[in-house]
MDAnalysis code that builds the backbone (N, CA, C; Angstrom):
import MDAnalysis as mda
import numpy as np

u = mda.Universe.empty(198, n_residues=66, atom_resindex=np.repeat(np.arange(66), 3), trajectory=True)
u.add_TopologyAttr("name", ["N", "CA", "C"] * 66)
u.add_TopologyAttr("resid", np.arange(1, 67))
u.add_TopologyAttr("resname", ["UNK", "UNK", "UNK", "UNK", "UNK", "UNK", "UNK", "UNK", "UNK", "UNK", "UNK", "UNK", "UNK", "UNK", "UNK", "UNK", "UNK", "UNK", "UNK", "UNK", "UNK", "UNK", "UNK", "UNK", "UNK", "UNK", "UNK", "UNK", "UNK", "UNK", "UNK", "UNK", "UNK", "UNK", "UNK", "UNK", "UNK", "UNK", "UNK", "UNK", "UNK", "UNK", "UNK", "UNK", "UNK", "UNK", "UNK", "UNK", "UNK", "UNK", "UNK", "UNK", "UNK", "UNK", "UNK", "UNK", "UNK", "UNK", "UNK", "UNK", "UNK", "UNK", "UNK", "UNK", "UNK", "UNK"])
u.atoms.positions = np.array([
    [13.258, 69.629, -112.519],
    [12.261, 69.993, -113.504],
    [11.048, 70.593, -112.791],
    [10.864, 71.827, -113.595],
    [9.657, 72.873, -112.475],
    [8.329, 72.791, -113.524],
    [7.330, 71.867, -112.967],
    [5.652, 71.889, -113.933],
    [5.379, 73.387, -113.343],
    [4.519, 73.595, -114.569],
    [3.443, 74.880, -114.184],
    [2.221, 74.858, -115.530],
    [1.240, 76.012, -115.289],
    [0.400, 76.294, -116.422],
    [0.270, 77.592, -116.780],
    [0.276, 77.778, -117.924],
    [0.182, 78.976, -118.766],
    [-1.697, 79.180, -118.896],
    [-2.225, 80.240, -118.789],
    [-3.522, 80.117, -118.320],
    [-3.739, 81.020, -120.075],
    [-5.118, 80.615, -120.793],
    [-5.355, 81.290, -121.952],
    [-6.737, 81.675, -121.885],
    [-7.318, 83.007, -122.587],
    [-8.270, 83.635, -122.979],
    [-9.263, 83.078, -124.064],
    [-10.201, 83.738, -124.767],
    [-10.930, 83.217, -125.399],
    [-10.445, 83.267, -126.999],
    [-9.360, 83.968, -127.579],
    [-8.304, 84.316, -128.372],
    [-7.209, 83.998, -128.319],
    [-7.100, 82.944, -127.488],
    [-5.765, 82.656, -126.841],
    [-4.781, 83.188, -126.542],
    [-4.969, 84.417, -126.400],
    [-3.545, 85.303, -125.709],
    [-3.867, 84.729, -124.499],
    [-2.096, 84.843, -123.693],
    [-2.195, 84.519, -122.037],
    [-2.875, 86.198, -121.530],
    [-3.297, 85.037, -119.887],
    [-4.063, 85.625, -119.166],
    [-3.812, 86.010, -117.932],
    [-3.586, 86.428, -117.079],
    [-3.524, 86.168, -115.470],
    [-4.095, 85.388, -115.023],
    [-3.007, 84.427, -114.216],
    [-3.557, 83.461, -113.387],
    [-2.822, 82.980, -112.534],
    [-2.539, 82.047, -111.388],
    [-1.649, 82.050, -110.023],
    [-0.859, 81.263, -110.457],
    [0.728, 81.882, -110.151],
    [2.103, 82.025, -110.393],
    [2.016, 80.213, -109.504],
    [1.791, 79.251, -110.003],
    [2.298, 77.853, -109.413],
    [3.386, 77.422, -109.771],
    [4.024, 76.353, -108.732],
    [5.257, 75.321, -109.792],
    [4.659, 74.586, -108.875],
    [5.404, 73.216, -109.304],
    [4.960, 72.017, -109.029],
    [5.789, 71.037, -109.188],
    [6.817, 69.646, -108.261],
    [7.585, 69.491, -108.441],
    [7.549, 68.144, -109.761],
    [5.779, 67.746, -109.631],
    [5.433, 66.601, -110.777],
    [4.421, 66.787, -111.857],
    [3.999, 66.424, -112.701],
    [3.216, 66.260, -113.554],
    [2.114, 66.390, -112.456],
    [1.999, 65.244, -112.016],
    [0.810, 64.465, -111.300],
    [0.436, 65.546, -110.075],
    [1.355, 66.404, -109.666],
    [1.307, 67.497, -108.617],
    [-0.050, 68.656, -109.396],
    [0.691, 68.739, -110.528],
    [0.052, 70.014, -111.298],
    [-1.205, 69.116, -111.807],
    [-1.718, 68.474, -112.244],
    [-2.673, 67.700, -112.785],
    [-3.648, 68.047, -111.206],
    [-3.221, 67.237, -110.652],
    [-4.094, 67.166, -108.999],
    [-5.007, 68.866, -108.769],
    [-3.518, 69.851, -109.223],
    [-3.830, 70.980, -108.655],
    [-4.892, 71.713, -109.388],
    [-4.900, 71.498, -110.734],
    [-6.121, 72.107, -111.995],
    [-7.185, 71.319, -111.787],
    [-7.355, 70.206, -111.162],
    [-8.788, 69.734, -110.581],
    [-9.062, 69.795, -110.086],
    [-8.401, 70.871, -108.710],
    [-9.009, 71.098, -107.956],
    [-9.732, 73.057, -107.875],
    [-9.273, 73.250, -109.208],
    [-9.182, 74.764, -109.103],
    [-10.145, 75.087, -110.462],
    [-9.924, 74.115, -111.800],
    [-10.373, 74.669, -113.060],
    [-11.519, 75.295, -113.004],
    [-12.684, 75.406, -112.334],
    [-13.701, 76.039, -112.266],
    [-13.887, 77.655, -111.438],
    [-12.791, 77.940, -111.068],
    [-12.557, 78.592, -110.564],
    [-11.536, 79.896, -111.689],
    [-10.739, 79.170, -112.314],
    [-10.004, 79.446, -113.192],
    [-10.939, 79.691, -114.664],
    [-11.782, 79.124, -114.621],
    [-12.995, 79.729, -115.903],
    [-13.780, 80.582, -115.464],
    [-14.225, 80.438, -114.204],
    [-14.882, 81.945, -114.092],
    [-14.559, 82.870, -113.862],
    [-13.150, 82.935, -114.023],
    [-12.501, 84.738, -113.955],
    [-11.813, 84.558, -115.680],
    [-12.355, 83.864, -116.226],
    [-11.889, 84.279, -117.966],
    [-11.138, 83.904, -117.971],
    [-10.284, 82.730, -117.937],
    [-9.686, 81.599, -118.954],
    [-9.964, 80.330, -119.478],
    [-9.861, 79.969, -120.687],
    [-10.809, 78.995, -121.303],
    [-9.761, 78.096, -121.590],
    [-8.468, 78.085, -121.339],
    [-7.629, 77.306, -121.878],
    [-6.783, 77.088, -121.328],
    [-5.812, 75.683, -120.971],
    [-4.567, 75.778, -120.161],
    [-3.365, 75.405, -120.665],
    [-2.151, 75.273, -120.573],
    [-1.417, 74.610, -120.717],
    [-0.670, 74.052, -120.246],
    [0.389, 72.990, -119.776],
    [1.008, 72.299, -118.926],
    [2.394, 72.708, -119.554],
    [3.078, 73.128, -118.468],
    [4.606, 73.231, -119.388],
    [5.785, 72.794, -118.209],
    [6.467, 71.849, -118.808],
    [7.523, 71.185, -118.265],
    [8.788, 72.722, -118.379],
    [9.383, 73.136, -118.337],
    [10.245, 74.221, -118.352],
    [9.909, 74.951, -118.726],
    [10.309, 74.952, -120.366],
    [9.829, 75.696, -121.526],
    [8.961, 74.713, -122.467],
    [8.498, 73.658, -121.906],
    [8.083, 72.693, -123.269],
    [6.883, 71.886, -122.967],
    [5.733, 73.052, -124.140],
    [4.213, 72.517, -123.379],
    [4.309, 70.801, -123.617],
    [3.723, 70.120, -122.408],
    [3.557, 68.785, -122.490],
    [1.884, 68.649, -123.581],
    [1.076, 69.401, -122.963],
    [-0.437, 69.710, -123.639],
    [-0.991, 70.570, -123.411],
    [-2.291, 71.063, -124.209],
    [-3.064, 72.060, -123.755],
    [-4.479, 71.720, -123.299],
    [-5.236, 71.957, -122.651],
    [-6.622, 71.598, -122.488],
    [-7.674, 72.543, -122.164],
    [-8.782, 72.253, -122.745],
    [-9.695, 73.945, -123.055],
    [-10.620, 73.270, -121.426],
    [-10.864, 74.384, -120.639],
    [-11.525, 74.129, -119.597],
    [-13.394, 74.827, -119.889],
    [-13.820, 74.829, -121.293],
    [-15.163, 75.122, -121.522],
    [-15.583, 73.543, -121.719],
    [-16.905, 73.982, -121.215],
    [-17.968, 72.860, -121.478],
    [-18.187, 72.318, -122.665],
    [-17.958, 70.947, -123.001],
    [-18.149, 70.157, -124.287],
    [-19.467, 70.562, -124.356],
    [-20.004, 70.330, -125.942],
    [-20.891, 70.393, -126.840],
    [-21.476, 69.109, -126.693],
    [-22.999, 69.538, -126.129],
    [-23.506, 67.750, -126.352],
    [-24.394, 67.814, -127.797],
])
């Protein structure tokens, strides 16, 4: 089983972003914390985690509303 992320725009169409796999959840998790800020400032606001073909979740990498 190959993790990766689908990287999204502010419209949510996909975006360009670096071609990863990952052999765990916990691999790919590790790897978007170490990068998400990096990954919003070239314009994507959104990610997704996908086990093959089958998003596990999505998570918006903009700043909560206080």
């Amino acid at each position: 089983m190959a993790w990766s992320w689908r990287y999204e725009g502010t419209n949510g169409d996909a975006v360009d972003g670096p071609s990863e796999s990952f052999g765990s959840q916990a691999d790919a998790e590790s790897w978007i914390g170490q990068t998400w800020r990096e990954l919003a400032a070239s314009g994507v606001t959104s990610v997704a985690l996908v086990e093959d073909d089958r998003v596990e979740y999505r998570m918006s990498l903009l700043p909560t509303a206080e």
